[in-house]
N, C-alpha and C positions, 0 to 999 in steps of 0.2 A: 794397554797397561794402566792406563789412568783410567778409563769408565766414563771419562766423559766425551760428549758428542760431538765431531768432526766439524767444522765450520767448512766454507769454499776458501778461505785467506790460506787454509791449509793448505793449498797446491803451491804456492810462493814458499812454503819452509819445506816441503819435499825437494826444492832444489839446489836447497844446504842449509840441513836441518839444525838449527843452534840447539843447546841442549836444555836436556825437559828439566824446567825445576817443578812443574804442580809435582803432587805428591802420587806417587803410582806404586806396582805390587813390588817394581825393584827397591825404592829405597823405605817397602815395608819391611822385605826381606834383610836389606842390611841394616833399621835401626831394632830391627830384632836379632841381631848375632848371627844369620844364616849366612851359611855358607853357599857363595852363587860360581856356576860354572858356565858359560858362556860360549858357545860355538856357530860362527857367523860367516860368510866370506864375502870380501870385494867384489869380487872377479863373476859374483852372481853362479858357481859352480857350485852345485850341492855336492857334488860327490867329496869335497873337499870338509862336509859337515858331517856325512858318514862316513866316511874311514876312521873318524874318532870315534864312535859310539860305543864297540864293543867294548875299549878300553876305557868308556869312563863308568860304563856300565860296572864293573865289574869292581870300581874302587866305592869306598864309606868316605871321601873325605869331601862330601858337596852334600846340600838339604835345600837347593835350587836347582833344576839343570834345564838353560833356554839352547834349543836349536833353531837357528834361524835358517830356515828356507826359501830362499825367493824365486827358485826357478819354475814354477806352479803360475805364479803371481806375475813375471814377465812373460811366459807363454798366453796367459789372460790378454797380457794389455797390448803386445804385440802382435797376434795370431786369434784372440779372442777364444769360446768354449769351444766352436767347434772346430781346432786348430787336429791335426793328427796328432801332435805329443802331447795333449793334454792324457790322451789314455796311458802313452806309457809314464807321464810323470805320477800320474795318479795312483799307477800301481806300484813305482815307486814307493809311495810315502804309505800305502796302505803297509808296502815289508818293514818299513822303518817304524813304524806305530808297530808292529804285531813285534817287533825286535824288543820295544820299548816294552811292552806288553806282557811279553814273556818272561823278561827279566825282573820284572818289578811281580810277578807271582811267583817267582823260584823261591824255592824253601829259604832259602839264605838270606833273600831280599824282604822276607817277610813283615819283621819287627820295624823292615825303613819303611814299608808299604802304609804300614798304620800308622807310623809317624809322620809322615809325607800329605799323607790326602791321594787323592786323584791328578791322573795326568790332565791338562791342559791344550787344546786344539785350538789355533786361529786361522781361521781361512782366510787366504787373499782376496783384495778387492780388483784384483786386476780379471777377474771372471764377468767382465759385464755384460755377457748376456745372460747371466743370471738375476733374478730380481732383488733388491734392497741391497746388492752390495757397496761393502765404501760408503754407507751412508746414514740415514739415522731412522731407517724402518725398522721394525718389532727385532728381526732378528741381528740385529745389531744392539739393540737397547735394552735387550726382555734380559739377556744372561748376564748373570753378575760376572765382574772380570774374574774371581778368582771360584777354585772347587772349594763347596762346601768339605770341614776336614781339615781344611790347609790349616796351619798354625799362624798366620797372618788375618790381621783387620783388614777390611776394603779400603780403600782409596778413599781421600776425603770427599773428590770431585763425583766421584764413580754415581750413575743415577740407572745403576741396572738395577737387575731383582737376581733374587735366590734361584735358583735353579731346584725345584721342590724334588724332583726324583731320585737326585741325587740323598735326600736325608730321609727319606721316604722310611726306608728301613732301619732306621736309628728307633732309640725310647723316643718316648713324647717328651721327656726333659729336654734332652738334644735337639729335637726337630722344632722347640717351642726357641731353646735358647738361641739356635742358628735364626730364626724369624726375627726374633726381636734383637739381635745385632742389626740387623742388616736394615729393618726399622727405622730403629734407634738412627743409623747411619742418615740414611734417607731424609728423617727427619730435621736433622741437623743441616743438612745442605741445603733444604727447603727453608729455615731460620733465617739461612743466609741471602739467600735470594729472593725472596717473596714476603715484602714488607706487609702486608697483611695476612700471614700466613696462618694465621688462628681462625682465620674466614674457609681457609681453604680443608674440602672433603676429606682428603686425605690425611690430614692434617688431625683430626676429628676421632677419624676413625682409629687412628694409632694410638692415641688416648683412651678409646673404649678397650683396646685390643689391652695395654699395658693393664689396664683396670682388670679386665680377667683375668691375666695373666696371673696378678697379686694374688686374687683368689684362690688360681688353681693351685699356687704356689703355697698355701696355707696350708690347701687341703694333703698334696703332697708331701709336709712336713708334717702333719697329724696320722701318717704311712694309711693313709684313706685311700685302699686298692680297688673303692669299690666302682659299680659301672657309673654312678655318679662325676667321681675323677676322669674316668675315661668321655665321658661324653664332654664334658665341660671342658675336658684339655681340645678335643675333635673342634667345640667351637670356639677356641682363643688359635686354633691355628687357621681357622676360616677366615676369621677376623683380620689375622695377622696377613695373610694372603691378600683380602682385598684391597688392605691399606698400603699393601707392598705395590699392590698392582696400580693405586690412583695417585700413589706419590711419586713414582715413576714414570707415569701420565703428566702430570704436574710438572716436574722438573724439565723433561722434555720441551713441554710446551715453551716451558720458563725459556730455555737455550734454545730455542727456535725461534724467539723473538726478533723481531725486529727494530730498527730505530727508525721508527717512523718520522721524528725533525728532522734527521738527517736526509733522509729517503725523499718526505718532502721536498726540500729545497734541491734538490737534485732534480728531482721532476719537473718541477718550476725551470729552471734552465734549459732543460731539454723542449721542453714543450715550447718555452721565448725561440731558443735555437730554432726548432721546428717551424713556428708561426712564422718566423722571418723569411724561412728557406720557401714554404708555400705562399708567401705576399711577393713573392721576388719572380716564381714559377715566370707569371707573363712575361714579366722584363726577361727572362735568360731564356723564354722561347724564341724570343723576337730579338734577339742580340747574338751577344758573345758567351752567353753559361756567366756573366761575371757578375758577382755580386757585390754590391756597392751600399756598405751601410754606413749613413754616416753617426758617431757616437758620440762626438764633440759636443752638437749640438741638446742634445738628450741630458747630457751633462749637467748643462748650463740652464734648465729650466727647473722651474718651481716645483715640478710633479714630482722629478727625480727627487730633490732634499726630502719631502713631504712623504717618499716613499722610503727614502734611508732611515727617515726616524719613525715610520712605523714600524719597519722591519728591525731596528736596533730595540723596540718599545717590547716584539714580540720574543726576540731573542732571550731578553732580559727574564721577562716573565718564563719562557721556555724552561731555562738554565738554572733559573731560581729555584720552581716549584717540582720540577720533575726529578719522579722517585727512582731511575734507574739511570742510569750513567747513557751517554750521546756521544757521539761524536765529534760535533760540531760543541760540545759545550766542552769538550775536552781541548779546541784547538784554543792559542793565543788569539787576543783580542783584536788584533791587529791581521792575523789571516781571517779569522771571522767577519771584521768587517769586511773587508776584498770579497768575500763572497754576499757578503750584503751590497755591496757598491756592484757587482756582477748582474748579479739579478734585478737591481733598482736599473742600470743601464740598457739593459736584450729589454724591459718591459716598457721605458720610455722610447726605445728604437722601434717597436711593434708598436706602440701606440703613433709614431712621429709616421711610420709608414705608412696606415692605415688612415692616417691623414691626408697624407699627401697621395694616396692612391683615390681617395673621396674627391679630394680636389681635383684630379686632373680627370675624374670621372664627371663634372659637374662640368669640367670644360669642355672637352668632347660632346657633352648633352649640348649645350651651345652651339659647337663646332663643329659637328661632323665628320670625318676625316671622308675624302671619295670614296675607299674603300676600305676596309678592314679584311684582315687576313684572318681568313678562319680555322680552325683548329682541325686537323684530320682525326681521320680514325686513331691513327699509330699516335699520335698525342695523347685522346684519350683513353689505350689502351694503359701508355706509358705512365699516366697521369694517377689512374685507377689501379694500375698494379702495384705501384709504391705506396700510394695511401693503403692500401688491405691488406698488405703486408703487413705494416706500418699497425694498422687497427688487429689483424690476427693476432700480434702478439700478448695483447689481452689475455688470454685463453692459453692453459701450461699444457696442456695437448699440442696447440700448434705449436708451440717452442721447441717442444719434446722432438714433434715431427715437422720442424719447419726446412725439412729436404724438398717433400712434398709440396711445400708453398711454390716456391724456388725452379724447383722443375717443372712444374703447371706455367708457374708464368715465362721461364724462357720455349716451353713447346709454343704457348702463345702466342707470344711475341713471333715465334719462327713462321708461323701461318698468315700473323698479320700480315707478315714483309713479302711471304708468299703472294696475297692478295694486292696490296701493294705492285711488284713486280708484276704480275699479271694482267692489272688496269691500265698498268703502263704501256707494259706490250702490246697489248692487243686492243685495246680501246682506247687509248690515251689519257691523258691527266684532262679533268674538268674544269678545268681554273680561266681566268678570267686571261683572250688573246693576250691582252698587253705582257702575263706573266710568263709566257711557256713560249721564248722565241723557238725558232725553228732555225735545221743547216742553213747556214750563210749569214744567218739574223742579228743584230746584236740588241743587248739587252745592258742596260746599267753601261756602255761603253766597252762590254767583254760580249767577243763575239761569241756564235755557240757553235760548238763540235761542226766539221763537215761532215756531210753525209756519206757514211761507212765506217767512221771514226768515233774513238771511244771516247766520253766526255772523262777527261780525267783528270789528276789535282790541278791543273792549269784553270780550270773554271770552278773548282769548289768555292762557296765562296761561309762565311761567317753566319752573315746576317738571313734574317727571317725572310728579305724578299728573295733568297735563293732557295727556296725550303721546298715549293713546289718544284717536281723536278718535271725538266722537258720530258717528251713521251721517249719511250728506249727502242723505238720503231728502226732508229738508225744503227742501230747495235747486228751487226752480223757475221756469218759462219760463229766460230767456237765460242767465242766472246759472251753472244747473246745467248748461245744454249746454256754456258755456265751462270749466267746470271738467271735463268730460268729453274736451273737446277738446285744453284744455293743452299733455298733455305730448307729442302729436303738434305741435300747432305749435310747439315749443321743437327736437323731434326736427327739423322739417324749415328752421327757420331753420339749425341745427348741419348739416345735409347741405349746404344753400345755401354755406355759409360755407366746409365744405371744401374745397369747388371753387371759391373766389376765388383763393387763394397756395397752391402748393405748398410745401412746405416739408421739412424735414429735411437727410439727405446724398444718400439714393440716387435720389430719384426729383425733388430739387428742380429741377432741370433742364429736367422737365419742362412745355410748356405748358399756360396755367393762363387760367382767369376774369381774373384783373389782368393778362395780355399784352397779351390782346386787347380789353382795355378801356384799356389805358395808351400802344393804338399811337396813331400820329400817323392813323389814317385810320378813328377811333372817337372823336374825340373828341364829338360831337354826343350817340353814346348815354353816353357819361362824364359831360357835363353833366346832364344827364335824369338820372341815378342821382345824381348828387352832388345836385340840387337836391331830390329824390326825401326823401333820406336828412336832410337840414339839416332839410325842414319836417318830418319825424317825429322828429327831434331836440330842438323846441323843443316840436311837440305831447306829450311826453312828460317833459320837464324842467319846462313851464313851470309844471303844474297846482296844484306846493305852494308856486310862488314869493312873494313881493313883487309888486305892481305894479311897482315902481322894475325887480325886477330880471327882470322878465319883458321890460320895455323893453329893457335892456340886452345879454338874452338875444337878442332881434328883431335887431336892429342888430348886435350880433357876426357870426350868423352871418352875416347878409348883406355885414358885411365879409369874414367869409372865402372864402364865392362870389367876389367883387371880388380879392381876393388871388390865389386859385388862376389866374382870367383874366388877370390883369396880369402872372405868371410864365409865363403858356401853356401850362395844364394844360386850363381849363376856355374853352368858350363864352359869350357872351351869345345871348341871342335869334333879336337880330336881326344878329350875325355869322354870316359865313361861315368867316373864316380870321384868325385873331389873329396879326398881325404885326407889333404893338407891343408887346413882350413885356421885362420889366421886370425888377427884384427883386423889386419888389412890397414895399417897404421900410415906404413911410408907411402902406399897406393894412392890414398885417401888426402895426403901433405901431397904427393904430387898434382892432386887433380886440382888444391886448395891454390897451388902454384901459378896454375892459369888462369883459375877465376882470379886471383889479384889483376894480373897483368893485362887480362879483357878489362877491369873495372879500369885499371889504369890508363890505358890507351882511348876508353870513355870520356873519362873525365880530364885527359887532357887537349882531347878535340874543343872538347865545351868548352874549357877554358879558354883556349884558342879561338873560338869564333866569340867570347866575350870581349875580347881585343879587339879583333876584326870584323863590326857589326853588320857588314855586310856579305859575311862569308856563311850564310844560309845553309848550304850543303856540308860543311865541317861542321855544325851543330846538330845537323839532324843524325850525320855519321855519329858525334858523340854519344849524342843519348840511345842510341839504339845496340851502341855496342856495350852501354850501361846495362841496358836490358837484357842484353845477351847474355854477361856476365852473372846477372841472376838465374836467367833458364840455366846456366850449367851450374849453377849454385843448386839449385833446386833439383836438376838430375839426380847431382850425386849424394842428397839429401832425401828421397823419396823413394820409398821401397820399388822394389823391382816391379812386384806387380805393378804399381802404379805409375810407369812410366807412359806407357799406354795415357794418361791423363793427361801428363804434359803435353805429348805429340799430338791429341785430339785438339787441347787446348788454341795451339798454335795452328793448326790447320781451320781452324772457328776463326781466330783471329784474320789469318791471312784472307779467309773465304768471304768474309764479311767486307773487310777494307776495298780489293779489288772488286767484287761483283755485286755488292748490299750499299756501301755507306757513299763512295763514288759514283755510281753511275746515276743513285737515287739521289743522291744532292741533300743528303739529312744535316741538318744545323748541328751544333755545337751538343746542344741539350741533348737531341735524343741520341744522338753516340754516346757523352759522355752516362746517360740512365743504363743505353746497353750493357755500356761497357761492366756497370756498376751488377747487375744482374744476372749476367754471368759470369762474373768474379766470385757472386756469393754462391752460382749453382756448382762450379767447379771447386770450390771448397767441399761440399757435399759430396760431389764425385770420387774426392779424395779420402771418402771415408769417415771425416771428420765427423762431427755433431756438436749439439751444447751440452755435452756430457765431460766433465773432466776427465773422464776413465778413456776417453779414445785416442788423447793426446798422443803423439810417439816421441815417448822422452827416451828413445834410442839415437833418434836423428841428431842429438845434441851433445851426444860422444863418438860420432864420425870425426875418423883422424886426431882421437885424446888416446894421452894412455894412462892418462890421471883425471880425474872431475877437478874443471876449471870454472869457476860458475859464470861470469859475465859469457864469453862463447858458449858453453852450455845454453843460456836463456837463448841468446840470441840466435841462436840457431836452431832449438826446438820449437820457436816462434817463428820463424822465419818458413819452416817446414811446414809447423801445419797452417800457415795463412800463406801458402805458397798461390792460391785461384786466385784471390782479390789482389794480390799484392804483383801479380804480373800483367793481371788485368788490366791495373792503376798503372803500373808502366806501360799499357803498350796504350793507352790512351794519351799518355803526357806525348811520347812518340808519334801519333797519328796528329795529335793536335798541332802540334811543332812541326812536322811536316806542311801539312797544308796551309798552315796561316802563314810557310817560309813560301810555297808554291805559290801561294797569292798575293805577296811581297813583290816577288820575282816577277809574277805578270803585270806585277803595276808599275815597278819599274820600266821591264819593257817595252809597256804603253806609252809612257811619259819621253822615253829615246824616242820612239818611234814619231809621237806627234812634233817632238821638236825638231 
């Protein structure tokens, strides 16, 4: 309605749009006396916008009339193009236009038809596997918002162009005056934004075009019919064309701009952040993952002031001389500076570390240590996979398609731990005696596994001298075949998963596992995999609960089986065909009922072993039933097809823990990288991408019957970072476990020697 170009901030007022004051075609319409008629619905029900049509068709007392349709545009963003009801919504709207169509050429409707102009079409952007939608490619920007005809001026903001074929068959007066409005327009918004705008082609050429214009205009008042006028009208509207087409070019570009100081100093932070996180790598391979910066110090030195007042020197100049508005020069002095003291800090901490890692490098050269511990393969797998990641992003292809990054490195990763396990088995670890005791042995004071017994959290230990693991020779019957098995079944749940949601830009379009489980004439195998998925959901959540919250767990999901049916996702039994189909409002408040009460009964364990510091096993029950309460958060948050993700999810997780991360003895780091890399590939799995349009801003009116926005955010956020965000839990969980198990053994060592 405004004409101008769609920013990314715009996803944050789509979830409670405040009201548009730029200047758009409705309030040209009203401060020109039209009359405007308006038909819209809540409830996203188009049938609710044509049942009025006939009747408004048929009255003279409107000279605007907007029908709002969104059910097109949520079958897009929910189901995508190639959903099954996009065909019959489409044929829908084709009868609705031909209704519209018909009645505005009937005899009677004639006189409004010429007073009117042409009907107006906008297409939704919830279509994304079609290309440029929702965004600021040609066909989003080439068409003027309004029909050539209409008795309305364009929008002040508006940086489209004329639609030519539309005035194609007009006089040349007409097709000349329509150009040079719309010019004229053009021009006017370019004044405003483009402080050297007399430089600019476009700009230039609109001037040559008015110039002919004048002329042709002379000759047309001296009633000069001859082929002279005509050829010279043919070139002031060439003219007018091109100028339409480069100030439109122009403007574009103008609102595609970026704020480069601001962007700047942002990079600068991240890249401080980053340097730190890679100078730290060796300490958090060879420790605990903790990172320890100290900032006091960085403070207090000469470099830091000397870097304050240069950045305050460059600010100054920035703010002063620059022609276009900033960010950073818009905030108060006092947040500006914070971000100047921010970045003078991360860059005396990066330099104070880089010191101190030079120094303790120069003593070593001195010093030797008997042995250093050397870096495995799976280090520098882990090492190199997040740096190239890290570097792909460089490059808006691999952004576009950063599923593919993602899913390459955790198949990787799955081979390495293959190769890994297999050296262990069958050839042993190469490390140095004194490292890899053997049954009966002990090592650091902690004996090692007896022979036939599984090493398990009782000997995980922290630190980098546990890192090589003993050989897994002692591992037998089922135990060691599952550990041989692993990282194939982790490989081929990841292959399964690929092929539910396509995902990315170029191939999202294409059909996928969730189509053809999400049509209307699959629902029966959809049920069977959802209910499939629930009971391996609870069989895998429930094993470190509470009793209270195992019950809780039971009854949840079976509320949300009950939910999904009552919105007409899912079947019961003994249905055929669900044709009571609901909100699913009170289904949805019951299931929300048990997630409280799992979170509650969480977070009162925690709190209770924060009393009781030695009560290790009520902590670990805590957090775990924290995390539980998310997976049934998340259930009943994540479309049906994708439930299949969660259940894979958690079968990754548990296959990992028992048979990958224990037996092999991995430190702190390379769990906590795992853990991080598959959190971002099960986001992908989920369908998701870095495309706004994939978002499911459905997930965020589960269990409303009104738009609430804080629960709205926080639950359509919640949904789609549901892979990282569980991930992140079950690592706080795995970590808290075994540094509680190796608490526990050290205690019992210390009873025992006393």
């Amino acid at each position: 309605m405004t004409g101008s170009l769609p920013g990314f901030i715009d996803v944050v007022r789509n979830l409670n749009s405040p009201m548009l004051l730029e200047d758009s075609v409705i309030t040209r319409a009203k401060a020109a006396g039209k009359r405007i008629i308006f038909y819209g619905d809540e409830t996203w029900v188009d049938d609710n916008v044509t049942r009025h049509l006939d009747k408004v068709l048929k009255r003279r007392d409107w000279d605007v009339l907007i029908l709002h349709y969104l059910g097109l545009d949520h079958i897009g963003h929910v189901s995508g193009p190639s959903s099954p009801l996009i065909g019959r919504k489409l044929s829908e709207m084709d009868s609705v236009l031909m209704k519209i169509h018909t009645s505005l050429l009937s005899e009677r409707h004639l006189l409004l038809l010429r007073m009117r102009g042409e009907v107006c079409v906008s297409f939704p952007a919830g279509l994304r596997g079609l290309p440029d939608c929702g965004g600021a490619g040609p066909p989003e920007i080439h068409p003027h918002p309004r029909s050539a005809g209409c008795p309305l001026t364009s929008p002040k903001g508006s940086v489209g162009r004329l639609i030519f074929p539309v005035v194609e068959g007009k006089p040349m007066r007409e097709q000349l005056r329509f150009l040079h409005l719309n010019t004229v327009q053009l021009s006017k918004l370019l004044q405003e934004n483009v402080p050297s705008y007399r430089k600019e082609p476009g700009f230039e050429q609109f001037k040559v075009s008015e110039r002919l214009h004048g002329n042709w205009i002379r000759l047309y008042l001296e009633e000069n019919n001859s082929e002279v006028l005509f050829n010279l009208g043919s070139k002031v509207r060439r003219q007018y064309l091109d100028a339409l087409r480069t100030l439109s070019l122009s403007l574009s570009r103008q609102a595609a701009q970026y704020d480069v100081y601001s962007m700047a100093a942002g990079t600068v932070l991240v890249l401080e952040v980053v340097a730190l996180l890679l100078l730290c790598v060796p300490q958090a391979l060879s420790g605990k993952a903790e990172l320890d910066v100290p900032l006091l110090s960085p403070v207090s030195s000469l470099l830091f002031y000397l870097l304050l007042l240069a950045l305050a020197a460059l600010h100054v100049v920035v703010c002063t001389s620059s022609d276009s508005s900033c960010y950073l020069c818009s905030l108060p002095w006092l947040a500006a500076g914070g971000v100047m003291v921010l970045i003078s800090t991360l860059l005396c901490a990066v330099v104070s570390a880089l010191t101190g890692m030079f120094a303790a490098g120069s003593r070593l050269s001195k010093n030797p240590p008997p042995s250093n511990p050397r870096w495995s393969e799976l280090d520098l797998l882990i090492l190199s996979g997040t740096v190239g990641h890290v570097l792909s992003l460089g490059a808006s292809s691999f952004i576009e398609e950063e599923h593919q990054t993602w899913y390459f490195l955790v198949n990787t990763l799955c081979l390495a731990l293959c190769h890994e396990i297999y050296r262990n088995c069958f050839v042993g670890d190469d490390c140095a005696p004194q490292r890899c005791p053997h049954a009966g042995e002990e090592f650091d004071g902690v004996a090692a596994a007896p022979q036939g017994k599984s090493t398990g959290p009782d000997v995980w230990e922290l630190d980098r001298a546990s890192k090589h693991p003993s050989p897994l020779e002692a591992l037998r019957g089922p135990e060691r075949w599952m550990v041989l098995a692993s990282p194939w079944v982790i490989l081929s749940c990841c292959r399964l998963l690929r092929s539910l949601n396509q995902t990315g830009v170029q191939w999202a379009h294409r059909p996928d596992l969730g189509h053809w489980l999400t049509s209307s004439d699959h629902k029966a195998e959809l049920s069977l995999l959802a209910t499939v998925s629930l009971i391996m959901i609870f069989v895998l959540v429930q094993k470190r609960c509470s009793l209270a919250s195992k019950v809780a767990m039971a009854f949840g999901l079976l509320g949300i089986y009950c939910y999904r049916v009552a919105v007409g996702n899912l079947l019961f039994p003994w249905q055929q065909n669900n044709k009571d189909i609901s909100k699913g409002i009170t289904e949805a408040r019951f299931v929300y009922v048990f997630v409280l009460g799992v979170l509650f009964t969480g977070t009162k364990d925690l709190l209770k072993s924060q009393i009781t510091a030695d009560d290790f096993t009520v902590k670990t029950v805590g957090l775990w039933e924290i995390y539980s309460g998310l997976v049934l958060l998340a259930a009943l948050l994540l479309r049906p097809h994708n439930l299949p993700v969660l259940a894979l999810s958690l079968v990754t997780q548990t296959v990992m823990t028992h048979f990958v991360w224990r037996p092999l003895r991995h430190d702190a780091a390379e769990v906590t990288v795992m853990h991080y890399w598959f959190g971002q590939a099960f986001f992908y799995f989920q369908g998701n991408s870095n495309s706004i349009a994939t978002v499911d801003i459905s997930a965020g009116f589960v269990g409303l019957d009104a738009y609430v926005e804080i629960p709205a955010v926080l639950l359509t956020a919640f949904a789609t970072y549901t892979g990282p965000v569980l991930w992140a839990g079950h690592l706080v969980n795995f970590l808290a476990s075994e540094a509680s198990s190796g608490s526990a053994l050290t205690m019992d060592q210390s009873s025992t020697k006393s």
